[in-house]
Each structure stands twice: as C-alpha cells, then as structure tokens.
N, C-alpha and C positions, 0 to 999 in steps of 0.2 A: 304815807302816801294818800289815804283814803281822807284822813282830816285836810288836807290842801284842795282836796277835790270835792270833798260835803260843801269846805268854806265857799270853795267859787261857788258852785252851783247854788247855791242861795244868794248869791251876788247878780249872777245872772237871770237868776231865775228859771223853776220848774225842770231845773236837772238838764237843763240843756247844754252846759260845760259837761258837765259827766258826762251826757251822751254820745257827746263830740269826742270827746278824750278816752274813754272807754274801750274802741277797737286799736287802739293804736297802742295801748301799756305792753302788751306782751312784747311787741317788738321794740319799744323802748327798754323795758328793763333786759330783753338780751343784750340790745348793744349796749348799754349802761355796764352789764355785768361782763361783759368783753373789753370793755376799756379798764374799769374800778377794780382794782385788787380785793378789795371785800363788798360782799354782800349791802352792808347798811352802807356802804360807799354809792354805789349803786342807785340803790333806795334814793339816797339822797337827790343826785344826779337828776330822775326823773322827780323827784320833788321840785327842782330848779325849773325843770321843763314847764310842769302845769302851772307854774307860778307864773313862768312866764308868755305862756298859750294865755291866761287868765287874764294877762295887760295886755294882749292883744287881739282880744277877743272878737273886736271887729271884725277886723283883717283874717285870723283865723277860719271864723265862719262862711268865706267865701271864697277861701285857697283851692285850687285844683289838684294839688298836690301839697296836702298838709301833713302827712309821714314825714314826707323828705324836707319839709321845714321845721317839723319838729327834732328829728333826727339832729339835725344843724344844731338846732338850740343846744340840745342834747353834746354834740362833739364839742362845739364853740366853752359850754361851760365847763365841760372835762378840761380842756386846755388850759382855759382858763384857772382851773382850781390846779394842775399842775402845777403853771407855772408859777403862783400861789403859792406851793408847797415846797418848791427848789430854792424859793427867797427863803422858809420856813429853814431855822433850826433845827427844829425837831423832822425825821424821818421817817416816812410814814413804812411801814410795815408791809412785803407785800405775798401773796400767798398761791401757791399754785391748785386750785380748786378752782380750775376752769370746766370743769368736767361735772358742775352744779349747771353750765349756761343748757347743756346738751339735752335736749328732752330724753326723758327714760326712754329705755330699750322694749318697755311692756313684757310680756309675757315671751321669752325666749330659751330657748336650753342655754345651760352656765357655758357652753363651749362657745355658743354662737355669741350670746353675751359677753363673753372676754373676749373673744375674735371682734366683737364690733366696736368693744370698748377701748382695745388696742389700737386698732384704725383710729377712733376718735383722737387716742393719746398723738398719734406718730400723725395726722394731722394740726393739730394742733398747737404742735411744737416745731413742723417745717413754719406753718403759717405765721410761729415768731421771729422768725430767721425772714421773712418776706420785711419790705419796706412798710412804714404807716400808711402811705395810700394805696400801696397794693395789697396789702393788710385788710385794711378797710373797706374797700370796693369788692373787696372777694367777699368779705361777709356779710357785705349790706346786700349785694346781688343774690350768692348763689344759697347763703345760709339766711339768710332774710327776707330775698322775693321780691326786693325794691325793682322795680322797672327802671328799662334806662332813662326814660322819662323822668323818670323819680331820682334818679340818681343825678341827673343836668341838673335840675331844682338843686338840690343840695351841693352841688361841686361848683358849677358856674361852666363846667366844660361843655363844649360837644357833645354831641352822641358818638361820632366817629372815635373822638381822643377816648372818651370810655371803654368803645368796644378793644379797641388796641390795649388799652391800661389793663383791662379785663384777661387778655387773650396773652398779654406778656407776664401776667401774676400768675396764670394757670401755667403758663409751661413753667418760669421759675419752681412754682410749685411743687410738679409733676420731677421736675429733675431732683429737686429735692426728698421727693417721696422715693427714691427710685432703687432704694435698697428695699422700700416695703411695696412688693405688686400690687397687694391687695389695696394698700392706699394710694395707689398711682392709680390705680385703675376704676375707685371712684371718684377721684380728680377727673380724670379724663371722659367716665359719663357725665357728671356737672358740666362738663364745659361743652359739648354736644349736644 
C-alpha cells in the first residue's frame, strides 16, 4: 500500500497525494476488510483505490465529500473483482476472521472481554443474514461515521430513502439480535 502512495506522491509532488489520502486509509481498509475475505484481499482493494484517487487527482483535490467517493471506488472495484472471480475457475478461499476488522477491546477484564467479544460475534453474524445494502449502509453509517451527506455521495439516493434504509436495517437487525439482549440493546443505542 505504501509503495502506491511514495509512487504517487512523487508524481504529484511534495506528498500532497499522501496527504490527501492519508486520513481516509483507516476507514478504507475497514470497509476493504469487511467486504475481502482475506486480509492481503483487502490490501489490495485499497491498492485499487489510490491508484485510482491518483488518475484523478484533479477532481480528487476539490471533492466535498471525498471518503464517500473513495468508498465508491473502493465498493465499485470489489464488485467488480467478484464478478471477476464467479467467471474464475478457480475459487477463491473464504475465511471467517472478521473479528481482525473490530478494534481491540484495550485494557479490559477477560469476563468483560469475552462478553464484548461475543456481542461482537452475535453482531456480526445477524449483520450477514441482513441484505448487501442494508449490510452496507449500517456499517458505513453507524460503524464508520460516514454522514448522510456522505452517504448520498456514494449511493445516489436521498437523504430521506437513507434515513428509512437506515431505520429498516436496525430493526431487521434488532429482531435478529433478539435472542441476544445485550446485542439488541447496542443496536438500539446506535440507532438513537
């Protein structure tokens, strides 16, 4: 990732690609590692991204909302290498180590630790049972922080169709959770 990003920035000149590109890796490579079944899958994904932030580097520099068009590049080339991969013979591999995307718990006792880490699981696993865009939109919103703002940019919808898209994924959600309280019930402060 970092040799994509030295190469531009010397194309640009004075580290001004990096600096642009910079705040925004963390939350590319969670949704990267939320879509890609492995890690250097991943990697890759946002590889694709700066390459192509980099050809358009114009346009980049003067976006309003440039998360939610990288994001785009980001989902557009998942899809893309998908569908890529369905034409593909060979089958790619896939592995459940979603639970690398989650930031660590820091400094916790082992009980609250596995109580929080169980949530994470029994999250997780309702949210694959959820559709791709309600999938999506839940964790670009409430695990990622995109504004709805940001999230128009990137879908082409309303702000109103969001909020409902939004508001009909949480209670799916929420019913889903609903043999686990404790995971229902940080469902239900996210969506408040």
């Amino acid at each position: 990732m970092t040799k994509v990003v030295d190469l531009a920035s010397r194309r640009t000149g004075s580290g001004q690609f990096e600096a642009a590109m910079k705040p925004h890796f963390p939350v590319l490579y969670r949704a990267a590692r939320r879509l890609a079944a492995l890690p250097a899958d991943a990697e890759d994904l946002v590889q694709e991204v700066c390459i192509k932030a980099h050809m358009n580097w114009a346009d980049f520099r003067t976006m309003e909302y440039p998360r939610a068009w990288l994001l785009k590049i980001l989902y557009n080339q998942f899809v893309d290498d998908r569908r890529r991969a369905q034409r593909s013979p060979i089958a790619s591999a896939e592995s459940d180590d979603e639970m690398d995307v989650i930031a660590g718990p820091g400094h916790m006792e082992p009980e609250r630790q596995t109580e929080r880490m169980m949530t994470i699981q029994s999250i997780l696993g309702a949210m694959k049972l959820l559709g791709k865009e309600q999938c999506a939109l839940l964790a670009l919103h409430d695990i990622d922080g995109l504004s709805l703002a940001e999230l128009q940019s990137l879908t082409g919808l309303p702000v109103g169709t969001i909020k409902s898209k939004l508001h009909r994924a949480r209670i799916k959600l929420g019913r889903l959770l609903q043999r686990d309280s404790s995971a229902a019930a940080i469902v239900t402060q996210v969506g408040n």
